[in-house]
Structure formats: C-alpha cells, structure tokens
BAFI-3210 file (N, C-alpha, C; in Angstrom, 3 decimals, decimal comma, padded with zeros to 6 digits):
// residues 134
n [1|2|3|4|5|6|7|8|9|10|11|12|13|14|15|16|17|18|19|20|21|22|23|24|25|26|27|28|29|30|31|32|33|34|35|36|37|38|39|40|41|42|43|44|45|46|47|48|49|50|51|52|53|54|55|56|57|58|59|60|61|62|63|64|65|66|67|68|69|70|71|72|73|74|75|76|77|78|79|80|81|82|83|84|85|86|87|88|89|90|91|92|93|94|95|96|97|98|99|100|101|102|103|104|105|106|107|108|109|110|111|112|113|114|115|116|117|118|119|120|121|122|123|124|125|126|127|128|129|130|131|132|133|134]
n.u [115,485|117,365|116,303|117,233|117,767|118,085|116,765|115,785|114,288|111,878|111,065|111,532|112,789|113,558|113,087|111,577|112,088|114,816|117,331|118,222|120,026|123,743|126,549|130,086|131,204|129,165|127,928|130,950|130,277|128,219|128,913|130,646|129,055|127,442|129,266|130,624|128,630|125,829|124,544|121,767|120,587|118,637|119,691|120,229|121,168|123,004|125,003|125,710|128,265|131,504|133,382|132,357|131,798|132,113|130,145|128,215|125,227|123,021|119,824|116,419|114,436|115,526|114,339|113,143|114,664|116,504|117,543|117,439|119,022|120,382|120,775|118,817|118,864|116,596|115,814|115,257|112,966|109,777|109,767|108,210|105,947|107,121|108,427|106,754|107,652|110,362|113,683|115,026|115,747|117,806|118,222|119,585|119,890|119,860|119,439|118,699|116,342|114,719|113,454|110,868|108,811|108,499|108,472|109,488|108,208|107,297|105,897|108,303|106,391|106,084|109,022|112,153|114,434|117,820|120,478|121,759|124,204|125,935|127,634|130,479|129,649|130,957|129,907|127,925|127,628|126,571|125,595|122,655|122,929|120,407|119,699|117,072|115,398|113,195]
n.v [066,056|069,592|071,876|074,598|078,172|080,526|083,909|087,325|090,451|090,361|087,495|086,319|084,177|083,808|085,087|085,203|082,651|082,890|082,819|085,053|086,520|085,693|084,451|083,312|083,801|082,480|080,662|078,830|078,715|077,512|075,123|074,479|074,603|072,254|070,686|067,990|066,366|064,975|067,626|068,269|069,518|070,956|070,420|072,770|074,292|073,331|074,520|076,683|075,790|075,745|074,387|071,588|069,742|066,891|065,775|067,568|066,625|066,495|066,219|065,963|065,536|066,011|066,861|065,048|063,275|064,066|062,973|062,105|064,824|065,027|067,866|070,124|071,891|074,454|076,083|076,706|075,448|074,847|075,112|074,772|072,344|070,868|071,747|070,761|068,200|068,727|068,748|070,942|074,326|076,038|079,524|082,185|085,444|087,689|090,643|092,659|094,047|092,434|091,879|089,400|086,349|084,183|082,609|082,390|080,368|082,119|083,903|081,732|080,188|077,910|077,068|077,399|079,888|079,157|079,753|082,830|085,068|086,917|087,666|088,761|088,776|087,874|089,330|090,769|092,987|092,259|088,991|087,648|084,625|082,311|079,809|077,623|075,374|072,692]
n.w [138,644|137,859|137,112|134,882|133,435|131,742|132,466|131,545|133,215|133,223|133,255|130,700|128,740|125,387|122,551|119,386|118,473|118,873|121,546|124,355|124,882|125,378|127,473|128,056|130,523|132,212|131,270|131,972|135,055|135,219|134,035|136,874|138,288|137,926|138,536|136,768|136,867|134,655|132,319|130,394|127,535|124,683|121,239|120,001|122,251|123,077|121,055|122,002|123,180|122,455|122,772|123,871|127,411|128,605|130,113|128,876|127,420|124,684|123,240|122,058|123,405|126,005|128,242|129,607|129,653|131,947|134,949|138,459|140,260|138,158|135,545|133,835|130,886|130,132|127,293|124,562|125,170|126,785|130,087|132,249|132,305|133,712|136,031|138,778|139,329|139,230|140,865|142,003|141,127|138,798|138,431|136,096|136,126|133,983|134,667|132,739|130,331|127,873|124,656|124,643|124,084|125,209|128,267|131,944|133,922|136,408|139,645|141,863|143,751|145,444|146,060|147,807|147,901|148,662|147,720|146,961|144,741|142,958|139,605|137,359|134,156|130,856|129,020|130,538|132,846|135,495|136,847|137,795|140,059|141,180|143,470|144,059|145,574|147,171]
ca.u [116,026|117,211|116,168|118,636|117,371|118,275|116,055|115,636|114,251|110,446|111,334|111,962|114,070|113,435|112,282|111,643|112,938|116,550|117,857|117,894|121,579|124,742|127,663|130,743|131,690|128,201|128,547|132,029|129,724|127,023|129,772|131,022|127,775|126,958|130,444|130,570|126,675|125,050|123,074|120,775|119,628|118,705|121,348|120,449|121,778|124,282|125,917|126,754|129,421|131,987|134,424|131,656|132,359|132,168|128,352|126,482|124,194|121,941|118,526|115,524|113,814|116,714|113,593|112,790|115,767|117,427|117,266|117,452|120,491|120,451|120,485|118,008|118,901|115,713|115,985|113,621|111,449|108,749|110,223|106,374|105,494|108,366|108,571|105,919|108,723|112,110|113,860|115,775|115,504|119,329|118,119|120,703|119,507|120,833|119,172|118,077|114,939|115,119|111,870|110,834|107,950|109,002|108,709|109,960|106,792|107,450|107,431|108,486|105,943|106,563|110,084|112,987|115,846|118,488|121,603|122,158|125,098|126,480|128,889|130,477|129,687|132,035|129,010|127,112|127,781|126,355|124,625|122,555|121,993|119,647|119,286|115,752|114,757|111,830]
ca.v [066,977|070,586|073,132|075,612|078,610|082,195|084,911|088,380|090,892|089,446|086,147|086,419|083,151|083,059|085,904|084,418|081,573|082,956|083,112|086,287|086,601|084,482|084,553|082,628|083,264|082,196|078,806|078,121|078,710|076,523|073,786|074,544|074,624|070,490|069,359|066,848|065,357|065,196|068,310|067,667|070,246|070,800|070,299|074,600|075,217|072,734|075,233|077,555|075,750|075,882|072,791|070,847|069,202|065,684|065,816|068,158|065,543|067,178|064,970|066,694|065,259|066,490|067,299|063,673|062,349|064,031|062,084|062,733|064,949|066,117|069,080|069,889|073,612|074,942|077,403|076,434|074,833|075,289|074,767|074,992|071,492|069,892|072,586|069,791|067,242|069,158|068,793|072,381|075,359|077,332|080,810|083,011|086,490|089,115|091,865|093,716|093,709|092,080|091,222|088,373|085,804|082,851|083,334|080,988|080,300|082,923|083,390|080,301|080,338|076,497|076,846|078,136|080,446|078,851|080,718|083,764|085,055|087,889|087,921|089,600|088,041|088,395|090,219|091,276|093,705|091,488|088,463|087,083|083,457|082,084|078,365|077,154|073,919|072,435]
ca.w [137,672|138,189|136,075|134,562|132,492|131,956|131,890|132,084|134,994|133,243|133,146|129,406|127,969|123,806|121,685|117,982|118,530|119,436|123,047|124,182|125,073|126,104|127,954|128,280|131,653|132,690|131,114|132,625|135,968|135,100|134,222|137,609|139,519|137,711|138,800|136,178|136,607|133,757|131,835|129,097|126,725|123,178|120,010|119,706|123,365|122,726|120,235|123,245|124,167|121,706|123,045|124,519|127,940|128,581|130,684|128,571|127,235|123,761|123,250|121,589|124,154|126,829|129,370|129,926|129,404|133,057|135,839|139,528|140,200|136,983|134,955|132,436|130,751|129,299|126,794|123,922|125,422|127,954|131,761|133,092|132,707|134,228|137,094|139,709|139,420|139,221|142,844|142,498|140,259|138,980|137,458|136,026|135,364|132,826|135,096|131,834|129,757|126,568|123,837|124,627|123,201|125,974|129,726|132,602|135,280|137,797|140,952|142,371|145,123|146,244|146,226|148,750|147,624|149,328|147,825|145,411|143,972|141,561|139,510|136,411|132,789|130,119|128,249|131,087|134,133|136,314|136,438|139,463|140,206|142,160|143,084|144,458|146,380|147,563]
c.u [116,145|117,369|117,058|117,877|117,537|117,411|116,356|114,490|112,257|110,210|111,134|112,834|114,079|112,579|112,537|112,511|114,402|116,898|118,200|119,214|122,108|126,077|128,498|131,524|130,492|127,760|129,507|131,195|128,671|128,011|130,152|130,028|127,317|128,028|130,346|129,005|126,236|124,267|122,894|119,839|119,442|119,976|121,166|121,326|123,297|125,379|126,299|128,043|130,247|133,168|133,264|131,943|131,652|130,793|127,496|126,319|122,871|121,323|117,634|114,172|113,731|115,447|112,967|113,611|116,473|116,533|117,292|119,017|120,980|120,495|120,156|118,306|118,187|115,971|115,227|112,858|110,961|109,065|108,980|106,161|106,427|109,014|107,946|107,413|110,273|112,259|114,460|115,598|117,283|118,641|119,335|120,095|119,955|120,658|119,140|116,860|115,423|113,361|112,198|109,082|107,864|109,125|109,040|108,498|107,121|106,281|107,434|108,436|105,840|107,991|110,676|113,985|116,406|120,226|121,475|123,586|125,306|127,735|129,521|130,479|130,860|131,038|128,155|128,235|127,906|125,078|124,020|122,447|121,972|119,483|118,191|115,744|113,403|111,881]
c.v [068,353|071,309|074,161|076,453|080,561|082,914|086,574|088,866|090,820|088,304|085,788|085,278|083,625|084,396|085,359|083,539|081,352|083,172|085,037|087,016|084,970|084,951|083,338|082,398|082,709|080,860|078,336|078,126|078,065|075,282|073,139|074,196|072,984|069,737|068,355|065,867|066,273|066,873|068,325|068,922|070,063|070,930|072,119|075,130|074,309|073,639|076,711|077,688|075,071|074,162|072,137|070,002|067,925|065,605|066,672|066,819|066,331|065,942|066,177|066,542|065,314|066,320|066,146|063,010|062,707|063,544|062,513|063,121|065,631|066,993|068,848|071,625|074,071|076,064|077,699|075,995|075,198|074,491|074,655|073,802|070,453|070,531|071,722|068,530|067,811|069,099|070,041|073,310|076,111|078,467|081,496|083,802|087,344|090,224|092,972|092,983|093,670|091,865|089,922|087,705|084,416|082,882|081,394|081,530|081,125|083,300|082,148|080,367|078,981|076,449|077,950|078,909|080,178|079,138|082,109|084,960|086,292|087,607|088,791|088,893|088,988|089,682|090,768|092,093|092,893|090,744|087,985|085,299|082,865|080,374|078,208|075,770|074,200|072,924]
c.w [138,306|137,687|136,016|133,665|132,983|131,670|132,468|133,034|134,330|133,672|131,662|129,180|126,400|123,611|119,808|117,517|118,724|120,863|123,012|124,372|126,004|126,873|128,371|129,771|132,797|132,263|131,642|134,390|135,921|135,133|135,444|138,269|138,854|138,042|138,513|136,074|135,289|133,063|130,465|128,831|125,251|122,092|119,793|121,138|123,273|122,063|121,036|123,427|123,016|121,454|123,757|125,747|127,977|129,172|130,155|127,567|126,102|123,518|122,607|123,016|125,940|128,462|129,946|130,509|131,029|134,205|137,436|139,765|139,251|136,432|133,736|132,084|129,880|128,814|125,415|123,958|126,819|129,524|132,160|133,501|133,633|135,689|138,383|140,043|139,534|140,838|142,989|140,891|140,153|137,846|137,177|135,212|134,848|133,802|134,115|131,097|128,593|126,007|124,296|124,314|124,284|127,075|130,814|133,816|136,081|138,488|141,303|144,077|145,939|146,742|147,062|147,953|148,588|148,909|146,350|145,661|142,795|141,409|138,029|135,596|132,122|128,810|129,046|132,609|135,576|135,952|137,901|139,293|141,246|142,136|144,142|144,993|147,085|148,989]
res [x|x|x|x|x|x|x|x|x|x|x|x|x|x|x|x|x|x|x|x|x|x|x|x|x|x|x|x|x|x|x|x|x|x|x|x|x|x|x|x|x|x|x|x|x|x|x|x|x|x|x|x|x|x|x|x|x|x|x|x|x|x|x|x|x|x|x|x|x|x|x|x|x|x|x|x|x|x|x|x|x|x|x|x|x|x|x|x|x|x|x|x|x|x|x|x|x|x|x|x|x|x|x|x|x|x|x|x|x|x|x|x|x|x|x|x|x|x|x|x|x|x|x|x|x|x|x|x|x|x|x|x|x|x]
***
C-alpha cells in the first residue's frame, strides 16, 4: 500500500472531523500520480471528487482493503498504524498552518524522500509533494 494524505506545515490532516482544506488541481495530480491503480479511501473523501474516476475505490474499511501497489488516501482516519507495512508514503502539503485535532506520524525517520515537487493549487499558492520509500 502507499499512503496518500495531506497535511499542513504540522502535519495537521482533520480538525473536527472536517479536512482541513481541498483542492482540485491537487486531486487531478493525485489521479495522475496512481495512473489508473487502484486508491481506496473513505465514502467522506470520496466526496472530493465530484465525477469520480474509475480506480478510486470508497470502503469504510479502505485501509485494509489496498493491496500492494496501491493507494490508500488517509484523511479520517489514523495513517500511524498502517505506516510499518505501507511500501511508499505521497504527502501533499498546503505549506500553511491550519487547526488541527488529527496529525500524520511525522518525521518519516525510516523512510527515503526520493522525489519532491511544487506546484500551484487551484486554492493554494503552492503545494509541495513529497513521495517517500523504504
């Protein structure tokens, strides 16, 4: 599985139970970055994506359910325990501080940064993302 989850410059995902922001040109780049494999999140992140494409994959249970290769895109639920087994990490950061109530495990002192990336959101300035391997 390879973890997907936005946070801010804490590692902030979820403040009272709402995401903390979204962007649409930062989903058409997630679509892009699973080239058609599978990702599996919840029926709430599901409602992101307005036309739904053919591999996102909603499960309640989404964090089980992806397989090797996969994408799992945590965003209400807790990335932590599932962090020992994931084979790659995709962060995508707002680069602002938001409330937040929900944090993603940082730093990711097992893992490599092996590319990162800016670019401009359609609601953000800039966004960074970072993808991780073992």
């Amino acid at each position: 599985m390879i973890i997907i989850a936005c946070i801010d410059d804490r590692g902030g995902m979820l403040f009272n139970r709402r995401r903390q922001s979204q962007d649409r040109l930062l989903r058409q780049d997630l679509l892009r970055e699973a080239g058609g494999r599978p990702v599996w999140m919840s029926a709430y992140t599901l409602r992101q994506f307005p036309d739904p494409a053919e591999n996102l994959r909603p499960a309640e249970d989404f964090f089980r359910r992806a397989g090797a290769g996969e994408f799992a895109f945590f965003e209400d639920a807790d990335p932590g325990p599932w962090l020992e087994g994931a084979e790659g990490v995709l962060l995508y950061r707002w680069n602002r501080l938001y409330p937040a109530d929900r944090y993603f495990p940082l730093p990711l002192a097992d893992w490599r940064l092996t590319r990162r990336e800016e670019f401009a959101g359609s609601s953000h300035e800039k966004i960074t993302k970072e993808v991780y391997a073992r």
